[in-house]
gemmi code that builds the backbone of each chain (N, CA, C; Angstrom):
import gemmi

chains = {
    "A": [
        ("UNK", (11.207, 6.572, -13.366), (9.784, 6.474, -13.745), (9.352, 7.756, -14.442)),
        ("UNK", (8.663, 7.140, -15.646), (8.661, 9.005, -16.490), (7.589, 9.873, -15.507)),
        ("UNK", (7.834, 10.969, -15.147), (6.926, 11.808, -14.621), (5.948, 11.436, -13.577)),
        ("UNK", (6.878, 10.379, -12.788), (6.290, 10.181, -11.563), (4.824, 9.823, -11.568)),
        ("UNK", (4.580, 9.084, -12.222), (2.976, 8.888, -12.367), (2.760, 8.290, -11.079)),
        ("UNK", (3.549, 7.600, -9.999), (3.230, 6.689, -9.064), (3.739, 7.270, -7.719)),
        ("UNK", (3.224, 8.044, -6.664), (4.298, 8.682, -5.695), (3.735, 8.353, -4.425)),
        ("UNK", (4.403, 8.512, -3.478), (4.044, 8.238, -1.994), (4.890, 9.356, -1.486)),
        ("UNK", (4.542, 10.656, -0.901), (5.070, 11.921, -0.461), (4.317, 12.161, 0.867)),
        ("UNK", (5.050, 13.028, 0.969), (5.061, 13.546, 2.545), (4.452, 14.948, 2.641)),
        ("UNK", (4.296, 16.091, 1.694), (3.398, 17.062, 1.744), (2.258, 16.978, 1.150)),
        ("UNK", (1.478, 17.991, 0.983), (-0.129, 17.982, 0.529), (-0.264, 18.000, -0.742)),
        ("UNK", (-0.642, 17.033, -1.133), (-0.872, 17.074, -2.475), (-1.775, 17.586, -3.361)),
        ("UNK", (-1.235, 18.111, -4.198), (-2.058, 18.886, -5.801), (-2.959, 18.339, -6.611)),
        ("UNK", (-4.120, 18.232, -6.401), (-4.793, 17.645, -7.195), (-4.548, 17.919, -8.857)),
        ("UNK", (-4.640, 19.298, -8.864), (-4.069, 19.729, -10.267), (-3.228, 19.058, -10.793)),
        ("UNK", (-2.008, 18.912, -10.221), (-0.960, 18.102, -10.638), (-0.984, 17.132, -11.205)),
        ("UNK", (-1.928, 15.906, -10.607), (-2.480, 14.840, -11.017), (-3.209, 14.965, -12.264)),
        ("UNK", (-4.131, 15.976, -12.563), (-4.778, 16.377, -13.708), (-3.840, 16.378, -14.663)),
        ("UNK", (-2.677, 17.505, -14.481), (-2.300, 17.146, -15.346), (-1.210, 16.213, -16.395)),
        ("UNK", (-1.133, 15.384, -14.960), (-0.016, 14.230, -15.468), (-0.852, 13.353, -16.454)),
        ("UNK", (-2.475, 12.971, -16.435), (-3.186, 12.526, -17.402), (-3.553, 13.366, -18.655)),
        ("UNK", (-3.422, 14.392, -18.461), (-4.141, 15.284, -19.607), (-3.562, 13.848, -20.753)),
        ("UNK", (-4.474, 14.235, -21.481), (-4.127, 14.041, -22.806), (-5.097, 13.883, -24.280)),
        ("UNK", (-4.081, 14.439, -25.501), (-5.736, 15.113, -26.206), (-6.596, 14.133, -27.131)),
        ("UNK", (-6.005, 12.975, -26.545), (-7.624, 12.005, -27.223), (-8.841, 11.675, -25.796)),
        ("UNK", (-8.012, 12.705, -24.597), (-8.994, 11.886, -23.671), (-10.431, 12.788, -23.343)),
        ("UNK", (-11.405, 11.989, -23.710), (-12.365, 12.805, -23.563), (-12.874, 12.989, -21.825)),
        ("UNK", (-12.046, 12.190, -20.916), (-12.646, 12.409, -19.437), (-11.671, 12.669, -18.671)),
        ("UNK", (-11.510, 12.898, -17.511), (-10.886, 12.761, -16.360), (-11.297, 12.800, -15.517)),
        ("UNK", (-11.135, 11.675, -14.645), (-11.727, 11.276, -13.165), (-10.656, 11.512, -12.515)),
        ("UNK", (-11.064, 12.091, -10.949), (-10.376, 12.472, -10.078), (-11.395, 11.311, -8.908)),
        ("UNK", (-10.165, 10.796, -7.520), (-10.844, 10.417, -6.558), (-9.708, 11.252, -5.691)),
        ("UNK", (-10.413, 11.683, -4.554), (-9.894, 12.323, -3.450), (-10.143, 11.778, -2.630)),
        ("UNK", (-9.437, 10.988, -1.646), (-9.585, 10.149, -0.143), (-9.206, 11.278, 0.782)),
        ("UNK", (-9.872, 11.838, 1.602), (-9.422, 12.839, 2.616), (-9.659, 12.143, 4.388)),
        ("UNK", (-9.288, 12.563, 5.376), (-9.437, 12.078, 6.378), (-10.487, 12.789, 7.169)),
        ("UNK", (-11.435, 11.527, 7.770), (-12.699, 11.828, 7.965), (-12.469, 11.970, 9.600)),
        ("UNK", (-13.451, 12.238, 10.031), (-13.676, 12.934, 11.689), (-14.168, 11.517, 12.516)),
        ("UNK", (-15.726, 11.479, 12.053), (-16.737, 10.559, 12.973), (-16.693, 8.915, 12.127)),
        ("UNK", (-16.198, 8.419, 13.022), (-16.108, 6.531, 12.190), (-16.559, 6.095, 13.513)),
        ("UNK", (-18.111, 5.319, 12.917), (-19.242, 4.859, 13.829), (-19.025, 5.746, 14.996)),
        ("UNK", (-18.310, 5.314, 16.170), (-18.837, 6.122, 17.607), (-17.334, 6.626, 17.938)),
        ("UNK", (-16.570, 6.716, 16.941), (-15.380, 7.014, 17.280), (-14.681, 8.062, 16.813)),
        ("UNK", (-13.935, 8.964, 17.574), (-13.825, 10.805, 16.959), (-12.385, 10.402, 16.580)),
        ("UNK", (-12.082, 10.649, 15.252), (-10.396, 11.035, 14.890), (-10.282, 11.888, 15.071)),
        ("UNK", (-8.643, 12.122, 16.101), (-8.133, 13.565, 15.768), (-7.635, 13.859, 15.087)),
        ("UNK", (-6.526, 12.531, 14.599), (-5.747, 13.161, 13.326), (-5.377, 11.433, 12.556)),
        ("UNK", (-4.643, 11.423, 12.129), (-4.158, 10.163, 11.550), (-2.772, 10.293, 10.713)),
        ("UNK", (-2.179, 9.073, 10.959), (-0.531, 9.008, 11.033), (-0.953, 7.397, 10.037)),
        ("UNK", (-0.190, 8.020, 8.286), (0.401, 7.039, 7.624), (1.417, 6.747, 7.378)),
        ("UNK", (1.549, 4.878, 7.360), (3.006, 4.942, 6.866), (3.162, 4.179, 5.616)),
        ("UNK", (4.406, 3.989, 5.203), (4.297, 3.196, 3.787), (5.863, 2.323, 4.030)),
        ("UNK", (5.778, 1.423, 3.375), (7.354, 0.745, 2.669), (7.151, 1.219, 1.298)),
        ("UNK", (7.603, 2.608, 1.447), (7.760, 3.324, 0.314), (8.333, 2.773, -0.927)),
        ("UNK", (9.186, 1.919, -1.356), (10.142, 1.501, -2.441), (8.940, 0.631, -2.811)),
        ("UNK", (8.136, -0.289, -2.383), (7.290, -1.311, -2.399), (6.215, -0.909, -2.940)),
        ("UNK", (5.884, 0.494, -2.071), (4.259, 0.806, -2.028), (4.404, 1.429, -3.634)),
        ("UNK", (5.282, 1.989, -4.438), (5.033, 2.912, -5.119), (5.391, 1.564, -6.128)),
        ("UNK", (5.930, 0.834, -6.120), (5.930, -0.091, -7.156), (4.370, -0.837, -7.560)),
        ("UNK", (4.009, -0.963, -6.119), (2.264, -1.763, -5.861), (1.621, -0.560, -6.753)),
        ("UNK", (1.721, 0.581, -6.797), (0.719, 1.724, -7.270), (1.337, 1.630, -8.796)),
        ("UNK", (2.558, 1.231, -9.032), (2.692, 1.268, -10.459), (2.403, -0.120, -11.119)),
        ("UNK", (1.708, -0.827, -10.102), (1.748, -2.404, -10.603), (-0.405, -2.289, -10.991)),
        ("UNK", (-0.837, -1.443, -10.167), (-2.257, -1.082, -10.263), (-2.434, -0.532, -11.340)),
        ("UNK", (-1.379, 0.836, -11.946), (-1.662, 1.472, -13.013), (-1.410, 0.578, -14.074)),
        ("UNK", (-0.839, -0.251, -14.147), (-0.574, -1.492, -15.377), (-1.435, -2.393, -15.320)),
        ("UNK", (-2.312, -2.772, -14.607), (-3.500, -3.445, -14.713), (-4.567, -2.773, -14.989)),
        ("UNK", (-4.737, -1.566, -14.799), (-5.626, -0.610, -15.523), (-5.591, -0.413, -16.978)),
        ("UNK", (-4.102, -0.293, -17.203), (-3.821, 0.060, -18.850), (-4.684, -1.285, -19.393)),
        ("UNK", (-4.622, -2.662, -19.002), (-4.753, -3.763, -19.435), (-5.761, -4.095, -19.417)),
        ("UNK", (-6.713, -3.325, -18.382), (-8.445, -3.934, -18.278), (-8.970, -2.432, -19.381)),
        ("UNK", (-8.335, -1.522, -19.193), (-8.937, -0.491, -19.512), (-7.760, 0.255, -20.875)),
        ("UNK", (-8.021, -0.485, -22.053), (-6.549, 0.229, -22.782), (-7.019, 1.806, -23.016)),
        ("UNK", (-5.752, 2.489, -23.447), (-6.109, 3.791, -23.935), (-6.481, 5.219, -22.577)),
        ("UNK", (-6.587, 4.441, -21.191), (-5.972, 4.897, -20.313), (-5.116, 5.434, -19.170)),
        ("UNK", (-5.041, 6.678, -18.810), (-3.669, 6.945, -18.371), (-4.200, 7.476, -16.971)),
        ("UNK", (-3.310, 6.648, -15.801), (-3.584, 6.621, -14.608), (-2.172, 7.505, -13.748)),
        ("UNK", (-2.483, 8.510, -12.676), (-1.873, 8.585, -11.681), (-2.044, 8.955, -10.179)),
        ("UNK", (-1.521, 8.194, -9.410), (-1.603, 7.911, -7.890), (-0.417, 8.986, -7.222)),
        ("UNK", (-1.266, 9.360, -5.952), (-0.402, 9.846, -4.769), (-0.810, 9.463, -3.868)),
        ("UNK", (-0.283, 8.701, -3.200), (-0.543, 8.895, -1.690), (0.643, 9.172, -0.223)),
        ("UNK", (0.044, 10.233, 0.464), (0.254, 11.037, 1.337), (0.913, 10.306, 2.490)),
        ("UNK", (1.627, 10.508, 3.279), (2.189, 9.281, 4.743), (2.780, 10.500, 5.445)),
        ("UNK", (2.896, 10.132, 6.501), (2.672, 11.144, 7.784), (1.716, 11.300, 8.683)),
        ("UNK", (1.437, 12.414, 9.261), (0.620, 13.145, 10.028), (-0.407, 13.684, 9.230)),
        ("UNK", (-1.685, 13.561, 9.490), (-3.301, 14.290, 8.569), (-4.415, 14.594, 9.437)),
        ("UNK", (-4.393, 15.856, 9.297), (-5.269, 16.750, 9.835), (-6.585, 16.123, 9.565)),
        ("UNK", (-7.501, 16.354, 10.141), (-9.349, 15.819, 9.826), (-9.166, 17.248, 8.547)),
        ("UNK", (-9.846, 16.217, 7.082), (-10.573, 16.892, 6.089), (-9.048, 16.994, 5.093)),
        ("UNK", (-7.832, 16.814, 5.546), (-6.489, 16.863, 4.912), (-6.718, 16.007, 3.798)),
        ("UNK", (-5.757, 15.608, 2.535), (-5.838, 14.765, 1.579), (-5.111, 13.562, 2.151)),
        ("UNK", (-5.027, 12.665, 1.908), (-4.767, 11.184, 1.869), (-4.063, 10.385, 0.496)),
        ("UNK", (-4.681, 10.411, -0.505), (-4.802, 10.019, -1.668), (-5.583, 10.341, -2.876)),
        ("UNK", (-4.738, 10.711, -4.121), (-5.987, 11.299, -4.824), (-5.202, 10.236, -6.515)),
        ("UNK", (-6.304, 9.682, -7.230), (-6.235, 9.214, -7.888), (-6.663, 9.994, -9.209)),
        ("UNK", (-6.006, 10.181, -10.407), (-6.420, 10.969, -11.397), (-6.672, 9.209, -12.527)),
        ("UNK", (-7.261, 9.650, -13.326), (-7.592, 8.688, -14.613), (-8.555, 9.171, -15.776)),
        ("UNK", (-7.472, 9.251, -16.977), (-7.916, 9.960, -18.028), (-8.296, 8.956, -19.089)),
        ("UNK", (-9.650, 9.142, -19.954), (-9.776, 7.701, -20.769), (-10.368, 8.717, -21.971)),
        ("UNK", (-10.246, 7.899, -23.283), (-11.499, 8.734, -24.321), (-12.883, 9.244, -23.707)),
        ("UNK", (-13.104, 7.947, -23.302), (-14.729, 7.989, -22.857), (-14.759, 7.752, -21.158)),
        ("UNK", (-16.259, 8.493, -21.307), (-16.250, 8.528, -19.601), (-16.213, 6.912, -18.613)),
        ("UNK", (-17.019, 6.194, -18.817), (-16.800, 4.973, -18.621), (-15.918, 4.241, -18.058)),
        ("UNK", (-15.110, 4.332, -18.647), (-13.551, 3.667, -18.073), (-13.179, 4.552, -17.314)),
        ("UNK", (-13.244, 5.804, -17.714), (-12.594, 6.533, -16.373), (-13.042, 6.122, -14.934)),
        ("UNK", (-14.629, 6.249, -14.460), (-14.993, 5.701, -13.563), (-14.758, 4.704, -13.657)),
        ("UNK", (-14.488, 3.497, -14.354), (-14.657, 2.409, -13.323), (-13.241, 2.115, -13.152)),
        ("UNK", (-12.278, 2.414, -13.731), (-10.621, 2.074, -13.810), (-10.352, 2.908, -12.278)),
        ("UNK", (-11.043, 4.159, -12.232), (-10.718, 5.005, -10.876), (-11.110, 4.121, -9.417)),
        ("UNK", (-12.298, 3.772, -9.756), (-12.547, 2.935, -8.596), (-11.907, 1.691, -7.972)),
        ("UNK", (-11.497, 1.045, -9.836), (-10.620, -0.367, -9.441), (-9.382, 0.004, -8.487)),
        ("UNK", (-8.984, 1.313, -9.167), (-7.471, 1.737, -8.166), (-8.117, 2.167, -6.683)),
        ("UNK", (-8.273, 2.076, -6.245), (-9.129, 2.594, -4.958), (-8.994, 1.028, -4.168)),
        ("UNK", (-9.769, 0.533, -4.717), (-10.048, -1.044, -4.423), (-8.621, -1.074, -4.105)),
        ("UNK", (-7.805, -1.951, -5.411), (-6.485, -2.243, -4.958), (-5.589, -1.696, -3.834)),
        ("UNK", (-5.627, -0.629, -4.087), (-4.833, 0.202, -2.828), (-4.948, -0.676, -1.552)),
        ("UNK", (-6.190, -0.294, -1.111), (-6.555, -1.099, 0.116), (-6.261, -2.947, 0.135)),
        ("UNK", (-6.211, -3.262, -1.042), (-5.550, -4.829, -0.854), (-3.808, -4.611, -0.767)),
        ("UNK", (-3.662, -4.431, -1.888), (-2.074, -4.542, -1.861), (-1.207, -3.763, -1.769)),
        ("UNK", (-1.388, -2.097, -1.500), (0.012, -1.300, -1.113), (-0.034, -1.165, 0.311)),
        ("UNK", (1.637, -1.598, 0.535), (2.027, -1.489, 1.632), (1.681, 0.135, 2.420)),
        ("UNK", (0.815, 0.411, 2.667), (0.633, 1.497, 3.674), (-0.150, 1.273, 4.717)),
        ("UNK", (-0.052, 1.678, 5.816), (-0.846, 1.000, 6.873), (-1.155, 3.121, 7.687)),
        ("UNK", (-2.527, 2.772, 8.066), (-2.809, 4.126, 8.949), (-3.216, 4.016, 10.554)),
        ("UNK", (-3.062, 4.911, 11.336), (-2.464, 4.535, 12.212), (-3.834, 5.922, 13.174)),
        ("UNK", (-4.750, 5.254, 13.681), (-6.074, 6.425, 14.371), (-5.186, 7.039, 15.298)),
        ("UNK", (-5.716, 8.036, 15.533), (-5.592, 9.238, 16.982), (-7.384, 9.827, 17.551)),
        ("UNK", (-7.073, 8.351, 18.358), (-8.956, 9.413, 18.881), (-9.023, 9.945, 19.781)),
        ("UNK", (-9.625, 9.971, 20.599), (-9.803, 11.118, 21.739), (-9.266, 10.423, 23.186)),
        ("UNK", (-9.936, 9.028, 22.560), (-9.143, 8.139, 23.423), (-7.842, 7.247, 23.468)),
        ("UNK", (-7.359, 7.293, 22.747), (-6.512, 6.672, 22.171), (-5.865, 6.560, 21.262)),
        ("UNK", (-5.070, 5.215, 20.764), (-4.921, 5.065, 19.228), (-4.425, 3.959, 18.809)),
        ("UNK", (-4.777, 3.629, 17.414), (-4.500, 1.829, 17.164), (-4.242, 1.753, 15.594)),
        ("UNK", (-3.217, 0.652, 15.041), (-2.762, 1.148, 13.676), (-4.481, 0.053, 13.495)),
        ("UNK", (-4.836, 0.364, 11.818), (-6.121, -0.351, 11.186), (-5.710, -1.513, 10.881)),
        ("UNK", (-6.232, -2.644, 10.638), (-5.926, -3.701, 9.611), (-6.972, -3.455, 8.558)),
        ("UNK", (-6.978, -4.123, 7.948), (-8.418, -4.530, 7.039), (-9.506, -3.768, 6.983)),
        ("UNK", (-9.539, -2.488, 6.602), (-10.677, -1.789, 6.950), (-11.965, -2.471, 6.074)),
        ("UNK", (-11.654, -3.117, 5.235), (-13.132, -3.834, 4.476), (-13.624, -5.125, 4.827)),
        ("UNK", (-13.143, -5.520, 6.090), (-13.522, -6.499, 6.834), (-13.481, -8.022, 5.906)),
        ("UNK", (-12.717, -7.878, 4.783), (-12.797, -9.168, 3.677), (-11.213, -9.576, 4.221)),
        ("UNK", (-11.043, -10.510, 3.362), (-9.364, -10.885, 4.009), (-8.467, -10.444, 2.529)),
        ("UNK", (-7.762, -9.593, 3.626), (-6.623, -8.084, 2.807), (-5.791, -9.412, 1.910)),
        ("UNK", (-5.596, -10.713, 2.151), (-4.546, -10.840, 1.065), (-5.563, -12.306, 0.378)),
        ("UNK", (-6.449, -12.316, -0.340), (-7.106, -13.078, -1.390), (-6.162, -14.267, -2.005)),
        ("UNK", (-6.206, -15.803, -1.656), (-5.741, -16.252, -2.278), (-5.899, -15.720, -4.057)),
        ("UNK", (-4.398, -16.638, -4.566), (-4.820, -16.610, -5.923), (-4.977, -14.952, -6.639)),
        ("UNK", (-4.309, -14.493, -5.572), (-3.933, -12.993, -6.237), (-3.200, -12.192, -7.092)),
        ("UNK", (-3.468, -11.990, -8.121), (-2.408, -11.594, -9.107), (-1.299, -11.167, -8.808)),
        ("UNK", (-0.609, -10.828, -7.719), (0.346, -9.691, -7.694), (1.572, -10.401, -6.810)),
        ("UNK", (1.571, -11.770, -6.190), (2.411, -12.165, -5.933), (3.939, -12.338, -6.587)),
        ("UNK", (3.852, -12.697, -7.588), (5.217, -12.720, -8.188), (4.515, -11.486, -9.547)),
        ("UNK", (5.377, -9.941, -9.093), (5.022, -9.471, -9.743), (5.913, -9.520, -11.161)),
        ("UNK", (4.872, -9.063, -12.358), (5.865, -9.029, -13.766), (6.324, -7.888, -14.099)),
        ("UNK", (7.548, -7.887, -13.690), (7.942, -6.265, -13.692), (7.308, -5.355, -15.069)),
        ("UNK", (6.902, -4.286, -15.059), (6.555, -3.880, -15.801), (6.629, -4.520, -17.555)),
        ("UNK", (5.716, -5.143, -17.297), (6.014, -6.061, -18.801), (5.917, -5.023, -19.999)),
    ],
    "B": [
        ("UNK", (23.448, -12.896, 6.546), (22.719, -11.737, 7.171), (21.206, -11.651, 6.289)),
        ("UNK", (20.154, -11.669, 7.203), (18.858, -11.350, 6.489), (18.435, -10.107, 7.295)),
        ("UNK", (18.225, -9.154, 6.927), (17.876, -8.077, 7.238), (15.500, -8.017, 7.118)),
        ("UNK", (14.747, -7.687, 8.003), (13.593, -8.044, 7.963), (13.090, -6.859, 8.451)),
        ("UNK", (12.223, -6.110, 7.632), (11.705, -4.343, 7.900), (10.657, -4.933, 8.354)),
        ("UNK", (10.095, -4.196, 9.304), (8.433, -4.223, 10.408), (8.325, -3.084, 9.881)),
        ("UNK", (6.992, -2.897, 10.081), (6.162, -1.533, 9.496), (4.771, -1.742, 10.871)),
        ("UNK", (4.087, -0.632, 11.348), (2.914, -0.561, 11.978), (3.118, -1.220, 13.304)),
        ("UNK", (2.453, -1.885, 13.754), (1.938, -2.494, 15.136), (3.111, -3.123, 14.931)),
        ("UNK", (3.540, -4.050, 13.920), (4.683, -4.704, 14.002), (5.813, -4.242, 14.997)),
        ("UNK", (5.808, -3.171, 14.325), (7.085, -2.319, 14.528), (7.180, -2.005, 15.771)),
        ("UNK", (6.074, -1.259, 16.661), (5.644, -0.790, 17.401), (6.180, -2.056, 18.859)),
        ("UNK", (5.446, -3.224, 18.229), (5.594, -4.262, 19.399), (7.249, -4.880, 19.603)),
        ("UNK", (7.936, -5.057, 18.132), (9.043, -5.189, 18.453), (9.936, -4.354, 19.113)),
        ("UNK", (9.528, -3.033, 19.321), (10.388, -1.555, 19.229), (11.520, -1.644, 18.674)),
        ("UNK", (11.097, -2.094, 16.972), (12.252, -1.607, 15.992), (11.302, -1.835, 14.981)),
        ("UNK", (12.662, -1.241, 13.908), (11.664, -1.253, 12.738), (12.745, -2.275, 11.711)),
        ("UNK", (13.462, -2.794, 12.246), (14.818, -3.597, 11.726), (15.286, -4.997, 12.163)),
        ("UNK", (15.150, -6.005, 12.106), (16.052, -7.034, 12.755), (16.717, -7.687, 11.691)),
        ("UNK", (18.103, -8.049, 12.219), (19.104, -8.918, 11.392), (19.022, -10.147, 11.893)),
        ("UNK", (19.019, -11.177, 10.963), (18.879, -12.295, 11.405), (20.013, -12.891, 11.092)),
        ("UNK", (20.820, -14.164, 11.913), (21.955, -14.091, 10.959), (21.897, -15.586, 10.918)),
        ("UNK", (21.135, -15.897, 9.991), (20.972, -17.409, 8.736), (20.747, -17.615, 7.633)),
        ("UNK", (21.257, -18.897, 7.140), (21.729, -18.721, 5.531), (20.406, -18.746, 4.753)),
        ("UNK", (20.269, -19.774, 4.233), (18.472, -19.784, 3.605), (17.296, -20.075, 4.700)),
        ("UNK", (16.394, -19.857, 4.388), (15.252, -19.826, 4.771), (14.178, -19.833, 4.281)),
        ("UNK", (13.022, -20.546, 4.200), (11.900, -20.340, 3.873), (10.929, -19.207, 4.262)),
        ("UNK", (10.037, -18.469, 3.456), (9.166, -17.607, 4.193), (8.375, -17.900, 5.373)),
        ("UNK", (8.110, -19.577, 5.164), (6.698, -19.858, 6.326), (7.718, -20.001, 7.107)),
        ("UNK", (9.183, -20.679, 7.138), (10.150, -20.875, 8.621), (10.263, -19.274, 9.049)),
        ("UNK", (10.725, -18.681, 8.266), (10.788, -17.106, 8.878), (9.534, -16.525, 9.345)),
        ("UNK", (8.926, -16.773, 9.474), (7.609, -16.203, 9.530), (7.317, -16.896, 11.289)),
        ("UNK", (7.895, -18.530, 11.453), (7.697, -18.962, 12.401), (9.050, -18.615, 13.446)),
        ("UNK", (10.394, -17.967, 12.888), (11.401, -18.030, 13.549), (11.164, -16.318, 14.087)),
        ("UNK", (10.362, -15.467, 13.432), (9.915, -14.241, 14.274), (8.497, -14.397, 15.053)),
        ("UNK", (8.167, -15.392, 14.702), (6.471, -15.416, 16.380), (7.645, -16.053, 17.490)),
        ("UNK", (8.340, -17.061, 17.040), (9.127, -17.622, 18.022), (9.875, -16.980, 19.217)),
        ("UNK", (10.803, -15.968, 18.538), (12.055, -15.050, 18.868), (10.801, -13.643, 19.553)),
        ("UNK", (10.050, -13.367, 18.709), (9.516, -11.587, 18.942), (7.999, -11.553, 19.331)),
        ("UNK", (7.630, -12.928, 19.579), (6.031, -12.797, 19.620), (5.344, -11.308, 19.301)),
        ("UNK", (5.227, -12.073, 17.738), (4.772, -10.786, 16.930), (2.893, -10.960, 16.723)),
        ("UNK", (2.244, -10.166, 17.508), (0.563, -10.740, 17.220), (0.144, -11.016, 16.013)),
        ("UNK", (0.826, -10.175, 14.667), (0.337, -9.967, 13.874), (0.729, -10.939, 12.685)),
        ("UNK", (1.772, -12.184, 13.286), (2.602, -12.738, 11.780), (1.764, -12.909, 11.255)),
        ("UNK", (1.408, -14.056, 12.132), (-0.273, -14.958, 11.203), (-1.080, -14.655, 10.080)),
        ("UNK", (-1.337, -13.368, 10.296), (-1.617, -12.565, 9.270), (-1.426, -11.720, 8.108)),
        ("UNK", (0.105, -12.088, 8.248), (1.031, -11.037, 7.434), (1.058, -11.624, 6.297)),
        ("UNK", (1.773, -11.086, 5.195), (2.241, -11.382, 4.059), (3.698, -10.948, 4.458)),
        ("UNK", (4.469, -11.680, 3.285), (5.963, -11.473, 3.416), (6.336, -10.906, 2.049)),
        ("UNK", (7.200, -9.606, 2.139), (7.674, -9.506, 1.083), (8.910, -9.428, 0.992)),
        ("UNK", (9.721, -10.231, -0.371), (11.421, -10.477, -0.678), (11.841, -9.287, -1.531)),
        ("UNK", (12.764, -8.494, -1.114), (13.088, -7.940, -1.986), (11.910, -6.755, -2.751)),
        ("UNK", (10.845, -6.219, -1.882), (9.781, -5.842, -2.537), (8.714, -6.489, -3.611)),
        ("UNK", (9.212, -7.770, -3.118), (7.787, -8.285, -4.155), (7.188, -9.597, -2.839)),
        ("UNK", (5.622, -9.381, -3.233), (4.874, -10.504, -2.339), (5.477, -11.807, -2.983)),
        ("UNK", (6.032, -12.292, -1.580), (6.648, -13.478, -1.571), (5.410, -14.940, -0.902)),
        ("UNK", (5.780, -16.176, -1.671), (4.763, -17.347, -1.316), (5.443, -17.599, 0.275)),
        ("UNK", (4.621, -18.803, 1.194), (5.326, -19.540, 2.185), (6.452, -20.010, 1.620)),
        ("UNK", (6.619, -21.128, 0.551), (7.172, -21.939, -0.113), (8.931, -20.996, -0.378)),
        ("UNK", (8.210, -19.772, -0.836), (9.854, -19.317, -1.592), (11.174, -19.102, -0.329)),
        ("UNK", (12.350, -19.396, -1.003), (13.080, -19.271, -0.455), (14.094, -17.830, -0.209)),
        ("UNK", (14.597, -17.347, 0.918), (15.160, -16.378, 1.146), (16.467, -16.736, 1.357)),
        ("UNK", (17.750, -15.672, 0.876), (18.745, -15.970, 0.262), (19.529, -14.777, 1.677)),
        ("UNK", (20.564, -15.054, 1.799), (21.221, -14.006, 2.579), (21.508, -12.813, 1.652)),
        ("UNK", (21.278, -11.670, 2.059), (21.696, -10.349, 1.761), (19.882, -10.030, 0.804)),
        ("UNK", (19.021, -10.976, 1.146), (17.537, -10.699, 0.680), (16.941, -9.505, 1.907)),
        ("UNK", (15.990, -8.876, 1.108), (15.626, -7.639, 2.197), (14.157, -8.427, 2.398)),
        ("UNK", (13.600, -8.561, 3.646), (12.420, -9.127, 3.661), (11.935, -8.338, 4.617)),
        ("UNK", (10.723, -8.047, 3.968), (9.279, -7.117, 4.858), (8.240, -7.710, 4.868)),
        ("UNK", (8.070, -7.961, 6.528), (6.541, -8.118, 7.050), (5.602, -7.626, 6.540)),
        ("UNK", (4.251, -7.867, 6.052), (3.419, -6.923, 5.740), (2.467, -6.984, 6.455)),
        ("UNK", (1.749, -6.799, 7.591), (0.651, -6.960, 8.398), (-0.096, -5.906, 7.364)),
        ("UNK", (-1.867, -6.671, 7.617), (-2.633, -6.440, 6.769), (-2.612, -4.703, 6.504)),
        ("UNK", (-3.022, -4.253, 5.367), (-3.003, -2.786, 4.809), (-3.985, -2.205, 4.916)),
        ("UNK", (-3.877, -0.722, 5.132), (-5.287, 0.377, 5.717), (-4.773, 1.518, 4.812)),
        ("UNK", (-4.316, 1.685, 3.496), (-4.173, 2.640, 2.705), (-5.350, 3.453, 2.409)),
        ("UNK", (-5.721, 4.496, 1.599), (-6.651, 5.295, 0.917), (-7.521, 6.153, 1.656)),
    ],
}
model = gemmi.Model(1)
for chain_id, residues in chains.items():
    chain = gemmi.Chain(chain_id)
    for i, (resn, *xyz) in enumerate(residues, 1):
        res = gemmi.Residue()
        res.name, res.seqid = resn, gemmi.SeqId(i, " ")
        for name, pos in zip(("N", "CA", "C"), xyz):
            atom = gemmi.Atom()
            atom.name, atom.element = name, gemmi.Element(name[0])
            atom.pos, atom.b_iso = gemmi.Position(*pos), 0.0
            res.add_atom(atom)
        chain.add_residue(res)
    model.add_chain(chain)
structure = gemmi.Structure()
structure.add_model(model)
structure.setup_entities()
C-alpha cells in the first residue's frame, strides 16, 4: 500500500504524520479528526480502554472508506490510523487526516470516515471502569450492520 | 479444515480466539448456527461473518482452507 495511507498500530500516533501523508499542492484544506479517549460516559468513569482489531480486515475496511471518499468527494486525499491496545483517558484513538482543494469536502468527507469506522471496521473497544468492564457493541444505538450495505462483497480496489 | 477467528466478548466467552472446524462446505447462516450450537456464543445473532476478510452474505458458501471471522457488532473511533 503506497505510504500506508490506511494503518491500525499499536503506538501513539502522529498527527503530523497524517498531515503529511495528505499534503498536497492543489489542496487548499486539511481536516484533521482526533478521537481521543474520554473519562465520564453518562454515570460511568473510564479508567482506561483496551482496543482490538482483525487487523488484515480492519485496514482493508479503512482503505475501502478512503475509496469511497475519493468517489463521493474526487480530488481528495484521505488517511486513517487507528490505535489498538491499551489507552490512557485523553490518549489518541484515531485520527483521520483529509486534504481537498476546497474546504467543504474536507469536512464533510472527514466526518463520512468517522461514520463508517463505527459501521464497518472490524475494531471492537473494550471499557475499564471503576467497576468493572465490558467490550461495546453499537455505540450509536442504530443497527451496526444496515441492510443493503455497500461493502459486503467488497470491489477490491477498483 | 475451516479455521474461524473470534474477536471481543466472542473471544472472551469461548476462551479462544481460534476454532477449527473440521467440515467440508458450509454455508455462513449453517456456520453461524453450528457455533451457537457447539459454543453458545451470545453474540452470533448479531454478528456478521467475514470469508477470507471480506463481509460475507448468510447465503455464501465457505470452502475448506477459507479463514472465517465472526464479527460481533463494532465500537471503533
Amino acid at each position: 500500500m503506497r505510504d500506508n495511507l490506511f494503518e491500525i498500530v499499536e503506538d501513539p500516533i502522529s498527527v503530523e504524520s497524517l498531515i503529511e501523508k495528505v499534503e498536497d499542492r492543489n489542496a487548499g484544506a486539511i481536516t484533521t479528526f482526533i478521537g481521543t479517549v474520554r473519562e465520564i460516559t453518562g454515570e460511568k468513569k473510564t479508567v482506561y480502554l483496551e482496543y482490538q482489531a482483525y487487523k488484515p480486515m480492519a485496514e482493508k475496511m479503512l482503505a475501502q472508506i478512503g475509496g469511497e471518499i475519493n468517489q463521493k468527494w474526487p480530488d481528495t486525499k484521505v488517511a486513517i490510523t487507528h490505535r489498538i491496545g491499551s489507552l490512557d483517558i485523553s490518549e489518541i484513538a484515531v485520527v483521520i487526516a483529509v486534504s481537498s482543494p476546497h474546504r467543504k469536502p474536507a469536512y464533510q468527507a472527514n466526518e463520512y470516515a468517522i461514520e463508517r469506522i463505527k459501521q464497518i471496521v472490524p475494531i471492537w473497544k473494550k471499557e475499564q471502569w471503576e467497576d468493572g468492564e465490558g467490550w461495546i457493541g453499537d455505540q450509536q444505538e442504530n443497527v451496526p450492520y444496515p441492510t443493503g450495505k455497500p461493502d459486503i462483497k467488497d470491489e477490491d480496489n477498483d | 479444515m475451516i479455521e474461524v477467528l473470534l474477536f471481543a466478548q466472542l473471544q472472551e466467552e469461548a476462551g479462544k480466539d481460534k476454532i477449527l472446524l473440521d467440515i467440508k462446505e458450509i454455508t455462513v447462516k449453517e456456520i453461524k448456527q453450528t457455533l451457537q450450537t457447539q459454543f453458545h456464543l451470545s453474540q452470533i445473532e448479531e454478528s456478521m461473518v467475514a470469508v477470507n476478510e471480506s463481509y460475507a452474505l448468510e447465503g455464501d458458501v465457505i470452502q475448506p482452507g477459507d479463514i472465517v471471522a465472526i464479527i460481533p457488532p463494532v465500537s471503533g473511533g
